[in-house]
C-alpha positions in Angstrom: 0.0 0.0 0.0 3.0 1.9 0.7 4.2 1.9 -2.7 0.9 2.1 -4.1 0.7 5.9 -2.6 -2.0 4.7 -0.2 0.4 5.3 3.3 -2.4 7.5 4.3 -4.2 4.3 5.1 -4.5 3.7 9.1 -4.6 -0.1 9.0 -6.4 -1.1 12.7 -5.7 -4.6 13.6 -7.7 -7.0 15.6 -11.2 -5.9 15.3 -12.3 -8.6 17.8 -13.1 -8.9 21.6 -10.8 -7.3 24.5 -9.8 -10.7 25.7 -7.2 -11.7 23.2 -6.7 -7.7 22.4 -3.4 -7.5 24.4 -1.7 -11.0 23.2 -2.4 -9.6 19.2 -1.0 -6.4 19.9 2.1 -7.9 22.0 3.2 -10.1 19.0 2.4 -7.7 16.1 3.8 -4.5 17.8 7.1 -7.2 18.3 7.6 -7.5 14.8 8.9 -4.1 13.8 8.3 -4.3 10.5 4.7 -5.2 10.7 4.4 -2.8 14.0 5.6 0.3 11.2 2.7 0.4 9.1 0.2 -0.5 12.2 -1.8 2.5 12.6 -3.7 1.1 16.4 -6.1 -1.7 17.5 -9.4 -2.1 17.0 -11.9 -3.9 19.7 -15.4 -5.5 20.4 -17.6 -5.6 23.6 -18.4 -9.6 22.9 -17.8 -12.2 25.8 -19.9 -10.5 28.6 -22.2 -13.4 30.3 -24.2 -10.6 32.1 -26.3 -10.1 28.6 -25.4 -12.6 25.8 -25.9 -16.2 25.7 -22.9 -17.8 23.8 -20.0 -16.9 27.0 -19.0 -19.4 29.5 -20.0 -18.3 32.6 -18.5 -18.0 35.8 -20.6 -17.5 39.8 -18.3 -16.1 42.2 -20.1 -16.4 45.9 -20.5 -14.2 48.4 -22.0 -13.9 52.1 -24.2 -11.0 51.9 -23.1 -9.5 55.6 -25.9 -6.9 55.6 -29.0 -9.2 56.2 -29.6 -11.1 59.1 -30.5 -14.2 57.1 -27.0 -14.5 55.3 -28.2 -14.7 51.8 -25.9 -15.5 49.2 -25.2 -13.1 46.3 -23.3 -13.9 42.9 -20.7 -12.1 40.4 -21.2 -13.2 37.1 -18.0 -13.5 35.1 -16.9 -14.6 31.9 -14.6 -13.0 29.0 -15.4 -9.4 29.1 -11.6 -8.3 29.4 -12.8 -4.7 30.3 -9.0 -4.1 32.0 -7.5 -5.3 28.3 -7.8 -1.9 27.1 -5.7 -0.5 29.2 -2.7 -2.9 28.8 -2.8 -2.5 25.5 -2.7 1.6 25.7 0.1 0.9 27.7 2.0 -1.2 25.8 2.4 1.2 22.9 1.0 4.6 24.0 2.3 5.9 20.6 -0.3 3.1 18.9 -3.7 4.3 18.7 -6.9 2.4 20.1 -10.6 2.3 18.7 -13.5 0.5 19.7 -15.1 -1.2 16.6 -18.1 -3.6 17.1 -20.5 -3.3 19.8 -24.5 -4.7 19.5 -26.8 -6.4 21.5 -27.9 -9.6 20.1 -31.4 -11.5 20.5 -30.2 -14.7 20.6 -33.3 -16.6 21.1 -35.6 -13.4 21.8 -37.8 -12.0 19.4 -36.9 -8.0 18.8 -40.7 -7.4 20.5 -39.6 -9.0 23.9 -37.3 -5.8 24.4 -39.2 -3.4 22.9 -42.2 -4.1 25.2 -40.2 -5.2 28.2 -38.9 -1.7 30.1 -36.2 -3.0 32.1 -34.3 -5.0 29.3 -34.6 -1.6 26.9 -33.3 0.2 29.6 -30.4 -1.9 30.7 -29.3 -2.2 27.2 -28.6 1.8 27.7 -26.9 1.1 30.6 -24.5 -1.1 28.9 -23.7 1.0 26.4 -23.3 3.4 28.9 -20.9 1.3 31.1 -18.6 -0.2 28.2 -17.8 3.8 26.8 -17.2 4.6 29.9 -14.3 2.2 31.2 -13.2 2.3 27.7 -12.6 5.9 27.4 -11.2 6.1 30.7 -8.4 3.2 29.9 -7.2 4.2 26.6 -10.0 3.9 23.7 -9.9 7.5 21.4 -13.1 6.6 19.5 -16.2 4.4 19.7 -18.1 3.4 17.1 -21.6 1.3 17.1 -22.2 -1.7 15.0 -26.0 -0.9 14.2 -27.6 2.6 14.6 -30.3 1.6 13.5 -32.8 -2.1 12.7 -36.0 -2.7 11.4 -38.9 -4.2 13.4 -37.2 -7.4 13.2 -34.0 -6.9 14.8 -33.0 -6.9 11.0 -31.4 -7.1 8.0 -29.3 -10.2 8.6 -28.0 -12.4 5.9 -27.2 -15.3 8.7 -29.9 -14.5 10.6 -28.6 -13.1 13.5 -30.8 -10.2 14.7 -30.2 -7.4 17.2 -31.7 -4.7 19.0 -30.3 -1.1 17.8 -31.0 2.3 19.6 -33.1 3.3 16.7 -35.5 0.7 15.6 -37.4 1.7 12.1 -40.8 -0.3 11.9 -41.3 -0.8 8.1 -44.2 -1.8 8.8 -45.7 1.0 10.9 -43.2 3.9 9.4 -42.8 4.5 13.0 -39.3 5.2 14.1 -38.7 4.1 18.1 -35.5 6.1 19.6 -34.6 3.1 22.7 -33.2 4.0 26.2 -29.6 3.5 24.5 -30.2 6.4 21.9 -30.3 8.4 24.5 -27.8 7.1 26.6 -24.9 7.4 23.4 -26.4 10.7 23.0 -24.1 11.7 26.8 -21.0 10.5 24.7 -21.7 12.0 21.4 -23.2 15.3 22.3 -21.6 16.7 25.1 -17.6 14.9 24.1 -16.7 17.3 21.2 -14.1 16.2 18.7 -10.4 16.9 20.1 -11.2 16.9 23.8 -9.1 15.4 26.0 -9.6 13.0 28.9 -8.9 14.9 32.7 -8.4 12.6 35.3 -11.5 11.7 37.7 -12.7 9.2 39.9 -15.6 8.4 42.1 -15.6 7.3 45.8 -18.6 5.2 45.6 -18.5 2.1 43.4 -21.8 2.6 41.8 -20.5 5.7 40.2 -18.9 5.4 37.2 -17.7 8.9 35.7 -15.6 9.9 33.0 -14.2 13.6 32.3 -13.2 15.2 29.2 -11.9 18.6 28.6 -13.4 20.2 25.3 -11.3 22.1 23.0 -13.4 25.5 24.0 -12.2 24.9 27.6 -15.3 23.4 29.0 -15.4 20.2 31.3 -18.0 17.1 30.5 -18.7 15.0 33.2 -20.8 11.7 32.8 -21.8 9.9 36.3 -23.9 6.6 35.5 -25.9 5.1 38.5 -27.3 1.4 37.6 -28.6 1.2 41.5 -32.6 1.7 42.6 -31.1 4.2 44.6 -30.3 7.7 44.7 -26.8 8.7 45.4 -26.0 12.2 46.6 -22.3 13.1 45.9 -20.3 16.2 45.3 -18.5 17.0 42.3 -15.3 18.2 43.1 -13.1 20.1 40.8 -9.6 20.9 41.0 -8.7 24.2 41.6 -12.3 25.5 41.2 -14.6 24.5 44.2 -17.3 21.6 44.6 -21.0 21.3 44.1 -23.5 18.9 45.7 -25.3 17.0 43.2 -27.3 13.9 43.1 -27.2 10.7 40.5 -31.2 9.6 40.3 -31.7 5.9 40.1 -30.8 4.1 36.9 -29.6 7.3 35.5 -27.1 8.9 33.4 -26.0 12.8 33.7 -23.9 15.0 32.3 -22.7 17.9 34.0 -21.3 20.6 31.9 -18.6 23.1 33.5 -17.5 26.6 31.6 -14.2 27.8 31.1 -12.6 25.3 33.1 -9.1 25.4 31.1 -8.4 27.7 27.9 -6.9 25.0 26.1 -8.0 20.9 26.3 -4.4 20.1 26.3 -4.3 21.0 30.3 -6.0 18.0 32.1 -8.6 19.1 34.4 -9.6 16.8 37.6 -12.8 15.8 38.7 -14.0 13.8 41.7 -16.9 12.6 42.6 -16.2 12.2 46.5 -17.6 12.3 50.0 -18.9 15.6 51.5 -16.1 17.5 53.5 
């Protein structure tokens, strides 16, 4: 391609799931003439047991110490390799990391059972929600969704595999049906502008999961995802320029949008989401 004039090609390789993402890019970033014209690494979400069929699954028991009957409660695991990311970014921070593939598939579900069932529709926002999250935080520069949008069937499919979308376009009907995870991306895609970079931020409770981005105009994007039936009061603390009490409602995502944090999105900003003084 090279000699062809085509060097402007960014050739991504991979373009699989996160948990063989770090052995690929260990041996092909070891061959240094391969490594030369690799441009980054692509990824898929595939391999979590939590919402797809096809994974071996794995229970990991615990004691619940906070009811007097001792119930037992359970952490699903299987090959979701969340952590992956990271390694890989850094392993080669001068390689470049994208996520490529991400949908929810029906499996043995009709496209209807999601559609009228309000709790799947909604968790399928929440792991959208979840994946961008840790994946911008460990490395990942761009995220990209495998179907925007599907008919009423979960649709088209040459193999048959259907999927749920965030948009779902009933040809049928001509009714188009924006799902829980339409709005959910929207967090990501609206308030994240092209060229922002990541500012450092964390969360002292685990059911908050945050990421911060400084935009190129100097503002500060902060996205807090609660997956509890609770509501979590917190304060979001900023470096340098004070704290604010705030709340996260239950099974909710919000963005809270800071002015004139930094001039430039090349100084990292830091945001905490932390106990109250």
């Amino acid at each position: 391609m090279e000699a062809a004039g085509l060097a402007r090609v960014k050739i991504v390789i991979w373009d699989h799931n996160r948990d063989g993402m770090l052995e690929r890019a260990a041996v092909a970033y070891a061959d240094e003439k391969a490594s030369r014209y690799i441009w980054g690494l692509g990824y898929h979400w595939y391999g979590d047991a939590r919402f797809e069929t096809w994974p071996e699954r794995y229970e990991v028991e615990y004691e619940d110490r906070q009811k007097e009957n001792a119930d037992l409660m359970y952490e699903v695991k299987a090959r979701l390799g969340l952590e992956n990311v990271r390694r890989v970014a850094e392993l080669r921070p001068d390689k470049h990391i994208i996520f490529t593939e991400g949908c929810q598939e029906l499996s043995d579900r009709e496209l209807r059972d999601v559609l009228d069932n309000r709790q799947r529709a909604w968790k399928l926002g929440e792991r959208y929600a979840l994946n961008i999250i840790s994946d911008l935080n460990n490395g990942c520069e761009g995220w990209i969704d495998w179907n925007l949008c599907l008919d009423e069937t979960g649709g088209p499919n040459h193999v048959g595999n259907l999927c749920c979308a965030p948009i779902i376009c009933d040809t049928q009907t001509d009714q188009v049906i924006r799902l829980p995870a339409y709005w959910y991306l929207g967090h990501f895609s609206r308030y994240l502008k092209p060229g922002a970079c990541r500012a450092i931020s964390s969360s002292s409770r685990d059911i908050l999961e945050v990421t911060s981005w400084l935009n190129p105009d100097g503002s500060l994007a902060v996205v807090v995802l609660n997956q509890s039936e609770e509501e979590v009061d917190f304060w979001l603390k900023i470096f340098g320029h004070g704290a604010v009490e705030a709340e996260a409602a239950p099974r909710s995502i919000t963005t809270f949008l800071v002015d004139d944090v930094e001039p430039e999105c090349s100084v990292s900003g830091d945001a905490e989401a932390g106990d109250q003084p």
